[in-house]
N, C-alpha and C positions, 0 to 999 in steps of 0.2 A: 768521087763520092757525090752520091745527091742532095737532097735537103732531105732534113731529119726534122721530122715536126716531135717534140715532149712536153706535153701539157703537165705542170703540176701548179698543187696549190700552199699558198705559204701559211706556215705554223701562227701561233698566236704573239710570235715577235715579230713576224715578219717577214719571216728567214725561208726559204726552197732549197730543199736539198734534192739534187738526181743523181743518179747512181749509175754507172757503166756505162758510159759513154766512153767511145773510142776517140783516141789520140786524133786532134782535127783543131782547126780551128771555128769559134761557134758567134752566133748572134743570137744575144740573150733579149729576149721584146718582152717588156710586161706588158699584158691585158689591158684597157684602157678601162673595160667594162666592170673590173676588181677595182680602182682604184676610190676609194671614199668620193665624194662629190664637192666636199673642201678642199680640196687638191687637184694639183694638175701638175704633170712631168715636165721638169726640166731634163730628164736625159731617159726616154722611153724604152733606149736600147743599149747597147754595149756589147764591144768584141770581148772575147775572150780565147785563150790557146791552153788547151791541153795537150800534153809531150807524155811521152816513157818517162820523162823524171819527173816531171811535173803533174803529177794524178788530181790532185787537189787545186783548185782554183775557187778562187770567189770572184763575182762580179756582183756591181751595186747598180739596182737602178733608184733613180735619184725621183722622189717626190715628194710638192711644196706645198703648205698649205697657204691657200691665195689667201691676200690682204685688202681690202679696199681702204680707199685714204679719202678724207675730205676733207681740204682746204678753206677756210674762212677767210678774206681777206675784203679790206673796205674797199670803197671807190677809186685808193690811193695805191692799190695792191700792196698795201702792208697787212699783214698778219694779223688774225685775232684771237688773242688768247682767250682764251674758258669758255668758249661760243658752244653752245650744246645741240649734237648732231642729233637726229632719228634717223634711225637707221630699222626698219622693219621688211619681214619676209612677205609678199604676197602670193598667200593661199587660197585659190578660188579668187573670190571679193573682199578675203578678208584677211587685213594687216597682221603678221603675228612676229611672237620672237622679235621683238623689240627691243633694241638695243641703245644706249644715251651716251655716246663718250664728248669729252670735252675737248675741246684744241687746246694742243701746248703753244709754248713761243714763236714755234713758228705757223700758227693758225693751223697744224692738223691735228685730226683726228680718225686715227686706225683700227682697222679692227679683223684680226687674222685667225683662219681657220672658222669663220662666220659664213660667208657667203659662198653659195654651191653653184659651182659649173649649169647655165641652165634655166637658172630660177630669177623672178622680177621680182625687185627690192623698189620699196618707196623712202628715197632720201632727202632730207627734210634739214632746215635750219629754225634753230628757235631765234625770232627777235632780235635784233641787239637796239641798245638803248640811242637815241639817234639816228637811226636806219630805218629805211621803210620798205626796201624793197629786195631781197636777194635773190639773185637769177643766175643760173650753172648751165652753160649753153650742151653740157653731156647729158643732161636730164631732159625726158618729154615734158611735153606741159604738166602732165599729171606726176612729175617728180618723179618717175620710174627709172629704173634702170634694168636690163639683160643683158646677163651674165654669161658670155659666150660659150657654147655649150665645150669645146676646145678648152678652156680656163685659161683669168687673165689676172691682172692686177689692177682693179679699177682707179684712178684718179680722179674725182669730182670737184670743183671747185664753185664754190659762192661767190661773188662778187657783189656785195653791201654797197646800196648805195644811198648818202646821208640824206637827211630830211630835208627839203628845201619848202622853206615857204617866199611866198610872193606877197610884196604888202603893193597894191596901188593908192599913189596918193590923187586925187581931182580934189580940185576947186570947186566951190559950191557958188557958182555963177547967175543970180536971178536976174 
């Protein structure tokens, strides 16, 4: 046999049905160009066997909607809880779909099925009380990030570092 190319498209669940195909073994590939822009395939393709007794087969192809994570943690790399992310979409010049989650216990903050294969997000920390400076060596200067047009799961982390003041003391020597 040769290769059998059958183009279909799936129902409002999801679902592709084809119809009379002969007894073979097949590789089932979904589209990448179908696939929402929230997601990205953990398994693009799959075998499958059809036999004389075996008419009916299902195969699944597998996809995720991406998450991105941002990590808060002080100068001590401990955790910070309730530290509040910005998380927004850059459109043109301009921020949009803005999004505020909080860090749990252990200093993250997730947000799944938000970020599109592709697209540059400005990720942002608010203040913490104490800290003056937070810096995430995965962000440009200007706080962006891009989303590999492939899909990935981002990890960003903060690293808080505390206030330090300097006192000098001099002598007042006439």
């Amino acid at each position: 046999y040769g290769k059998l190319t059958v183009s279909a498209k799936e129902d409002h669940n999801g679902i592709t049905v084809i119809k009379g195909l002969p007894a073979d073994t097949y590789t089932i590939t979904g589209d990448k160009a179908t696939i929402p822009k929230e997601y990205f395939e953990e398994a693009l393709s799959t075998e499958t066997s059809i036999t004389d007794s075996k008419a009916q087969v299902t195969a699944t192809l597998v996809y995720k909607p991406m998450t991105v994570t941002v990590k808060v943690v002080d100068d001590n790399h401990k955790p910070v809880k309730n530290a509040e992310v910005k998380i927004g979409k850059i459109v043109g010049t301009k921020l949009t779909k803005i999004k505020r989650p909080k860090t749990n216990e252990r200093g993250e903050a997730t947000l799944t099925g938000y970020i599109q294969r592709g697209e540059t997000y400005q990720i942002t920390q608010a203040s913490l009380s104490g800290h003056y400076k937070a810096r995430s060596t995965q962000l440009s200067k200007n706080y962006r990030y891009t989303v590999k047009e492939s899909g990935e799961n981002p990890d960003i982390t903060f690293t808080n570092q505390a206030t330090v003041v300097k006192i000098a003391v001099m002598d007042n020597v006439s």
